[in-house]
C-alpha positions in Angstrom: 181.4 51.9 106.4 180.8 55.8 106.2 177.7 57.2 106.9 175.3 57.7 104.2 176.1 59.9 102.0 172.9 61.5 101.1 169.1 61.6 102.8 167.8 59.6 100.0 170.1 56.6 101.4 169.8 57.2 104.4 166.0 57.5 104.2 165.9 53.9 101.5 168.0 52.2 104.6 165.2 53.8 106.8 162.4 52.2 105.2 164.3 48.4 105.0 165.3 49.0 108.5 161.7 50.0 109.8 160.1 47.1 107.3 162.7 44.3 109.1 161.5 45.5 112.4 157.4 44.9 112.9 158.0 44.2 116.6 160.7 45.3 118.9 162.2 42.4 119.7 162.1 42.6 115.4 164.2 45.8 115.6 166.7 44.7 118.2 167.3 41.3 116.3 167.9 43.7 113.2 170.1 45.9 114.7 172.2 43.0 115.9 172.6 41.6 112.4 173.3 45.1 111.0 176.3 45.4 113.8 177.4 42.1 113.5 178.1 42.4 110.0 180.0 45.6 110.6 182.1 43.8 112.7 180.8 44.1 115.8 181.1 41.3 118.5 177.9 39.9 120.6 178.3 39.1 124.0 176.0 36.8 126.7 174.9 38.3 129.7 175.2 35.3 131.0 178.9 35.3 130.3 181.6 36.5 131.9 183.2 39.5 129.7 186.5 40.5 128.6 185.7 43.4 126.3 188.0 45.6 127.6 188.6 47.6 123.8 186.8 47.1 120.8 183.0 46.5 119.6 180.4 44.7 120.6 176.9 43.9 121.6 174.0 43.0 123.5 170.3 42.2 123.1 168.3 41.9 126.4 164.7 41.0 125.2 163.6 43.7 122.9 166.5 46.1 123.9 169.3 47.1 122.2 173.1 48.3 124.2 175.8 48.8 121.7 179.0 50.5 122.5 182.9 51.1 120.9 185.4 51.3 123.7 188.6 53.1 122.2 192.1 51.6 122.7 192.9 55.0 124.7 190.1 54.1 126.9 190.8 54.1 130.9 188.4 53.6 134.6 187.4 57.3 134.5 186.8 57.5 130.7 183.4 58.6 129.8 180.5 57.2 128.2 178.5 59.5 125.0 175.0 57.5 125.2 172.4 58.0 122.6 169.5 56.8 124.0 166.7 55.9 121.6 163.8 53.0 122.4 162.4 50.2 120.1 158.4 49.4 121.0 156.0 51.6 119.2 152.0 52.4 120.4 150.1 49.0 118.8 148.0 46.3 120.3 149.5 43.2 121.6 148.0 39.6 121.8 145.8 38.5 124.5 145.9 34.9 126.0 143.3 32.7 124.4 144.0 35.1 121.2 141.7 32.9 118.6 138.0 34.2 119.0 135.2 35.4 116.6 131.3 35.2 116.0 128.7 35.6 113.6 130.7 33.3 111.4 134.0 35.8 111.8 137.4 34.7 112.5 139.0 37.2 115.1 142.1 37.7 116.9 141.5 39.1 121.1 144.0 42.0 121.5 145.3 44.5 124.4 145.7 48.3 123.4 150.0 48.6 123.8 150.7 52.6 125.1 148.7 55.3 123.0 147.7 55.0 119.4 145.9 56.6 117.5 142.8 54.3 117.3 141.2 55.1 114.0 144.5 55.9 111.8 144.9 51.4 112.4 141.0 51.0 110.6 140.6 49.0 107.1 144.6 48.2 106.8 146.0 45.2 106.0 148.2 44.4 109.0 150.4 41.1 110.8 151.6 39.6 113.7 154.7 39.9 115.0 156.7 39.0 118.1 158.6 36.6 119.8 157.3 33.0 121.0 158.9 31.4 123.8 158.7 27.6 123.8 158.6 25.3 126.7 162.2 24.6 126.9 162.6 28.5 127.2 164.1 28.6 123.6 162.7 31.5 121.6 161.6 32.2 117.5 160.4 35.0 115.9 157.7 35.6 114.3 155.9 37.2 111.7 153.1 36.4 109.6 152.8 39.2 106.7 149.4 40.5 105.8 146.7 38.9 108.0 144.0 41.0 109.8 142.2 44.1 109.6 139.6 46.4 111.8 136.9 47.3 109.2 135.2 50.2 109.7 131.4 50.2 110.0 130.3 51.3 106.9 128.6 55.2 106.7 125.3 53.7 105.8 125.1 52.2 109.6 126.2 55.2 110.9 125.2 58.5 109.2 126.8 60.8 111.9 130.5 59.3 111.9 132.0 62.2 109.8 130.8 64.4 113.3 132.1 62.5 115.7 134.1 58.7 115.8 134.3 56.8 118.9 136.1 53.7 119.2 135.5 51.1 122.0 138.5 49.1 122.6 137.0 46.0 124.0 134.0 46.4 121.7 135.4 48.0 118.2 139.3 46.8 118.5 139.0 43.4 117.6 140.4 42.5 114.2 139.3 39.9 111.4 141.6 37.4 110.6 139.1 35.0 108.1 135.8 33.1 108.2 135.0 30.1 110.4 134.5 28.9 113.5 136.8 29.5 116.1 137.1 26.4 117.6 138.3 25.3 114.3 141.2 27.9 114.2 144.4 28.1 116.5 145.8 31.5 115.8 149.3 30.6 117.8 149.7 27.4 115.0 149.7 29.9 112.2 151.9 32.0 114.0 154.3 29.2 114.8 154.5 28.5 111.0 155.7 31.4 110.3 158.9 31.3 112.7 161.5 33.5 110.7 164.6 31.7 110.1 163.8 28.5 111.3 164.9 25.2 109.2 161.8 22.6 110.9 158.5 23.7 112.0 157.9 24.7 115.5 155.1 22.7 117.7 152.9 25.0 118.8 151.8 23.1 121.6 155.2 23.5 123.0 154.7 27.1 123.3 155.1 28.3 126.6 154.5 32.5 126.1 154.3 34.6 123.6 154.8 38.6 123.0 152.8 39.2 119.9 152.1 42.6 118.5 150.2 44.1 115.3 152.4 45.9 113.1 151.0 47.5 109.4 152.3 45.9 106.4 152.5 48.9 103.9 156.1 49.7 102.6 157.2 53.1 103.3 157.1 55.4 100.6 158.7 58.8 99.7 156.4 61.5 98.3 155.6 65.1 98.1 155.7 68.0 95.3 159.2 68.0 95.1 159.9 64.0 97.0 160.1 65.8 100.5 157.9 63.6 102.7 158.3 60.2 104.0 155.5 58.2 105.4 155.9 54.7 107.5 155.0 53.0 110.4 157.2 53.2 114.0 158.7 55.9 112.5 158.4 56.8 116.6 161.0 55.4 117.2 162.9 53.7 114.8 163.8 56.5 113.0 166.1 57.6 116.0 167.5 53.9 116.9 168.2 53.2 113.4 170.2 56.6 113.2 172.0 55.5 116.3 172.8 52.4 114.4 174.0 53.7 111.3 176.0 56.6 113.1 177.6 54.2 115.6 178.6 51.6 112.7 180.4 54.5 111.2 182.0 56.0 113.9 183.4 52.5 114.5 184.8 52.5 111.1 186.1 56.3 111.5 187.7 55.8 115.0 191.3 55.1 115.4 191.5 55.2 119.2 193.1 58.7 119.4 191.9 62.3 120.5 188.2 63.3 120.4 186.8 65.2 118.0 186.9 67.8 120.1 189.9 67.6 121.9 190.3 65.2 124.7 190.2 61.8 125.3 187.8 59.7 123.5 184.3 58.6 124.8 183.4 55.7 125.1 180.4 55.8 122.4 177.3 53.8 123.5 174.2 53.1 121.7 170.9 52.2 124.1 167.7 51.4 122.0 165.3 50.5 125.5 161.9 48.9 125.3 158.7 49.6 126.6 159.4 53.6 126.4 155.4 53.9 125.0 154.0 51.9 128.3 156.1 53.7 131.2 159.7 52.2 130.5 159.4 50.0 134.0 160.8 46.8 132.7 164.0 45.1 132.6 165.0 45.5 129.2 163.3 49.6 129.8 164.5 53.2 130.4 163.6 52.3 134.3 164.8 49.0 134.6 168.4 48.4 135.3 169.6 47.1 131.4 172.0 50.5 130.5 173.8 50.6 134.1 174.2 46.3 134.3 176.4 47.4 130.7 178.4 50.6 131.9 179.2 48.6 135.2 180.2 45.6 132.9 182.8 47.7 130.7 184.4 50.0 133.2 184.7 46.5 135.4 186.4 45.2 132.1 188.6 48.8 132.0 189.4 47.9 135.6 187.4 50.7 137.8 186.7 50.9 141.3 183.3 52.3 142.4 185.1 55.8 142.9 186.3 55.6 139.4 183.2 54.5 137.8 181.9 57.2 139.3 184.1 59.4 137.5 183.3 58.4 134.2 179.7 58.7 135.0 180.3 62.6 135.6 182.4 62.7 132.7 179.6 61.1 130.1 176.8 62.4 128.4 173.7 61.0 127.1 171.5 62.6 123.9 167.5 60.8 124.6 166.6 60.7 121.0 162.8 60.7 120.2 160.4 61.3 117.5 158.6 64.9 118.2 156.2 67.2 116.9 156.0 69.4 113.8 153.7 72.2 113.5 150.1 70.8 112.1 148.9 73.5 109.7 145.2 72.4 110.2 145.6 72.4 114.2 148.1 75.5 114.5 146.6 77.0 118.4 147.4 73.4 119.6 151.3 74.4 119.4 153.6 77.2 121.1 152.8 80.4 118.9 156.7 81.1 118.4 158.1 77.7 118.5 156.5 76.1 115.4 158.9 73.1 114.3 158.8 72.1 110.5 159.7 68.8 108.6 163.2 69.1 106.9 164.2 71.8 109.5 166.5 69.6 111.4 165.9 67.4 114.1 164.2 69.0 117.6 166.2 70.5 120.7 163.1 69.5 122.8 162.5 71.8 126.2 160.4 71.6 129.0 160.3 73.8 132.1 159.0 70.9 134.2 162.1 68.1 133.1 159.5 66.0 131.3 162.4 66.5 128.9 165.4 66.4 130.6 166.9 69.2 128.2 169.2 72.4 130.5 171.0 74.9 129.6 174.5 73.2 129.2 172.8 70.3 127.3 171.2 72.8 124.9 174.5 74.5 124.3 176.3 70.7 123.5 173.8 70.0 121.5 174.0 73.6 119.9 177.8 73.0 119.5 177.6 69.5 118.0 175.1 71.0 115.3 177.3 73.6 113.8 180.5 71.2 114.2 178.4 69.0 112.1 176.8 71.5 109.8 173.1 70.6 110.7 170.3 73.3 111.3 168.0 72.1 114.6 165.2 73.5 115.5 163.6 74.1 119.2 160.7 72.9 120.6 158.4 73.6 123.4 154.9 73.0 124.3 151.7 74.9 123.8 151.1 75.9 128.0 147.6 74.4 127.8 148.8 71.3 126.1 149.8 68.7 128.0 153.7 67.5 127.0 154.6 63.7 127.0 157.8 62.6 128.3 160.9 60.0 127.1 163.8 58.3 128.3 165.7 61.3 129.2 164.4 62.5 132.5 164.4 58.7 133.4 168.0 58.4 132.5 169.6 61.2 133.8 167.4 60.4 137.2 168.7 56.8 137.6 172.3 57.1 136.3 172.9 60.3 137.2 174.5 61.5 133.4 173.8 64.5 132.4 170.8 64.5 129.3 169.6 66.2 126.6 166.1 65.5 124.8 166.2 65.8 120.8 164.5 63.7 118.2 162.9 64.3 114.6 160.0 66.1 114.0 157.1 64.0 112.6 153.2 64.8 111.9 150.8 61.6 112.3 152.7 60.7 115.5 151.5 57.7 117.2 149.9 57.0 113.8 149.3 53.3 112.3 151.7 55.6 109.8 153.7 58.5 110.9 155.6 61.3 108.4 158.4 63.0 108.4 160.8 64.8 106.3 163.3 63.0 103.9 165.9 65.1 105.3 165.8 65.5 109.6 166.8 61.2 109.9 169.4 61.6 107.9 170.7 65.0 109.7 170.1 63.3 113.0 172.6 60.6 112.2 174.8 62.9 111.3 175.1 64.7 114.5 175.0 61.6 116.3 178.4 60.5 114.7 179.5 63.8 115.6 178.5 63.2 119.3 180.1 59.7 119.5 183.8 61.5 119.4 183.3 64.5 120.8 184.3 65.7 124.4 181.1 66.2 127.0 180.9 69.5 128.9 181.9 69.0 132.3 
């Protein structure tokens, strides 16, 4: 299908995307149906392979490899990787979840990578993950509204407007309903509400289980003139559903022949990660060996030796895709006084002098190129000296593979918020470009 025509599709699809996907292994599982439909095929692991041409996937845990090998495709043929990740900052279930007092129902939870504690107080929020059962077969899960951390109310605590600290053994521990624990098994209500399942799952046959909170509120489109739009894991779906959609319709757009900009055409690879919000040092992460056990799968299936795969590696390209900042009119000296990103500018070309992104010269003038080819503004970013400046799967990427990286994403306020904004337009934009990159020739 073609890409959407407008931001106001492309940001609806957004919000159903982001909506379907309270968990990552959520997200991957979507973004496998949403492929699958568009033809894609999925493939085992566990299989052997023979996908030398055509499309297809793979879902490794709560990752997400897609790819489109062209009929012209050969050993040395490059790959153009968008890398984008799945997990967002939440809190994940504990073992022994079900506790409580005073007559309170509560549910024991880890903090999962950084979020912003007090943007997840007095929502209505769910569980959502995968359970693993002890026959190693696996369900989602999730249950819908269900918990919330209320606040202490300002009566108890006249000085919170100067100053709010959160404990998160002490504070972090969200209602669920009224009773006595030992009455209560929090992993039965979550087995009963396995998605897609015809028969009810046992939940004493559950062996594991990687449970996170996710909010419940639908996203929503606002602003004086409808330019805002507000949702959860908007860091980082926003990026892996743009790799989705612009993949899907490069698929469709693709005929095997010439890249878009001259050449032969790329092999066009889509690699939504896990775990990018806790260090990426997993198997199905930016550190872990996921994207390489694929690249050596399909040049093996183009027939490569080592020398050859080798080659293609030089010859590929990989755009890191993640969410970024905006300027914050209310906290303007916490960003670079000349680089001052705004929402609906265009998605971020995101710099750092110490590779934290993995950004250079020559992946600043692709991505420079493949703006204007596509007729999309960007916009630069760089951190305030004294601030410190997080990282993403690029450096990690280009470290362990060896490809040549640039770091981009859209530009978001609220960022690792319970719910993040951005503007109607930069998703939408970023797709774009990312179609654009699918087909075109990497520098050498």
């Amino acid at each position: 299908m073609p890409l959407h025509s407008s931001a106001a599709e492309h940001i609806r699809d957004l919000g159903e995307y982001v909506s379907a996907s309270p968990s990552s292994f959520h997200a991957a599982h979507e973004g496998a149906r949403r492929l699958a439909a568009a033809g894609f095929t999925g493939l085992d692991e566990a299989q052997s392979w023979d996908a030398a041409v055509g499309k297809y996937f793979v879902v490794r845990d709560g990752a997400l490899i897609a790819w489109v090998t062209p009929a012209g495709a050969g050993p040395t043929t490059g790959f153009n990787i968008l890398g984008t990740h799945t997990d967002s900052p939440s809190f994940k279930l504990k073992p022994k979840p079900t506790t409580g007092r005073l007559g309170w129902l509560q549910a024991g939870v880890e903090v999962y990578g950084g979020p912003l504690l007090n943007s997840w107080l007095d929502r209505e929020l769910q569980l959502a993950g995968r359970l693993v059962m002890l026959d190693g077969t696996q369900h989602l899960t999730a249950t819908g509204p269900l918990l919330r951390f209320p606040q202490l109310a300002i009566h108890l605590d006249r000085a919170v407007n100067e100053g709010l600290t959160l404990d998160k053994q002490q504070h972090m521990n969200p209602v669920f309903g009224l009773g006595d624990p030992g009455d209560e098994d929090l992993l039965a209500l979550l087995a009963g509400r396995v998605s897609g399942n015809g028969k009810p799952v046992d939940p004493s046959r559950i062996g594991g289980y990687d449970v996170v909170i996710a909010d419940t509120q639908a996203p929503a489109v606002f602003g004086a003139r409808s330019e805002f739009f507000a949702s959860g894991r908007l860091d980082n779906l926003s990026a892996t559903h743009a790799g989705i959609t612009a993949l899907i319709a490069h698929a469709d757009a693709s005929d095997g022949g010439p890249a878009a900009s001259g050449g032969t055409a790329p092999i066009a690879v889509l690699a939504a990660f896990d775990h990018e919000e806790i260090g990426s040092a997993s198997r199905s992460g930016a550190s872990g060996p996921v994207l390489e056990d694929v690249l050596v799968r399909i040049s093996d299936a183009l027939g490569a030796s080592v020398s050859q795969r080798r080659q293609a590696f030089s010859a590929s390209f990989c755009v890191s895709a993640d969410a970024g900042h905006a300027v914050h009119p209310n906290y303007a000296e916490r960003h670079d006084p000349v680089n001052r990103p705004v929402l609906n500018g265009g998605p971020l070309l995101k710099i750092n002098a110490n590779q934290r992104y993995a950004t250079d010269a020559a992946g600043a003038a692709f991505w420079a190129r493949l703006c204007g080819e596509a007729e999309v503004p960007f916009q630069e970013f760089v951190s305030n000296n004294v601030m410190p400046c997080g990282s993403t799967i690029g450096p990690l990427t280009a470290t362990r593979l060896g490809i040549r990286t640039v770091d981009v994403g859209v530009p978001l306020l609220s960022m690792h918020s319970a719910r993040e904004l951005c503007g109607v337009e930069d998703p939408h934009r970023l797709a774009r470009v990312t179609e654009r990159f699918f087909g075109a020739a990497a520098p050498v």
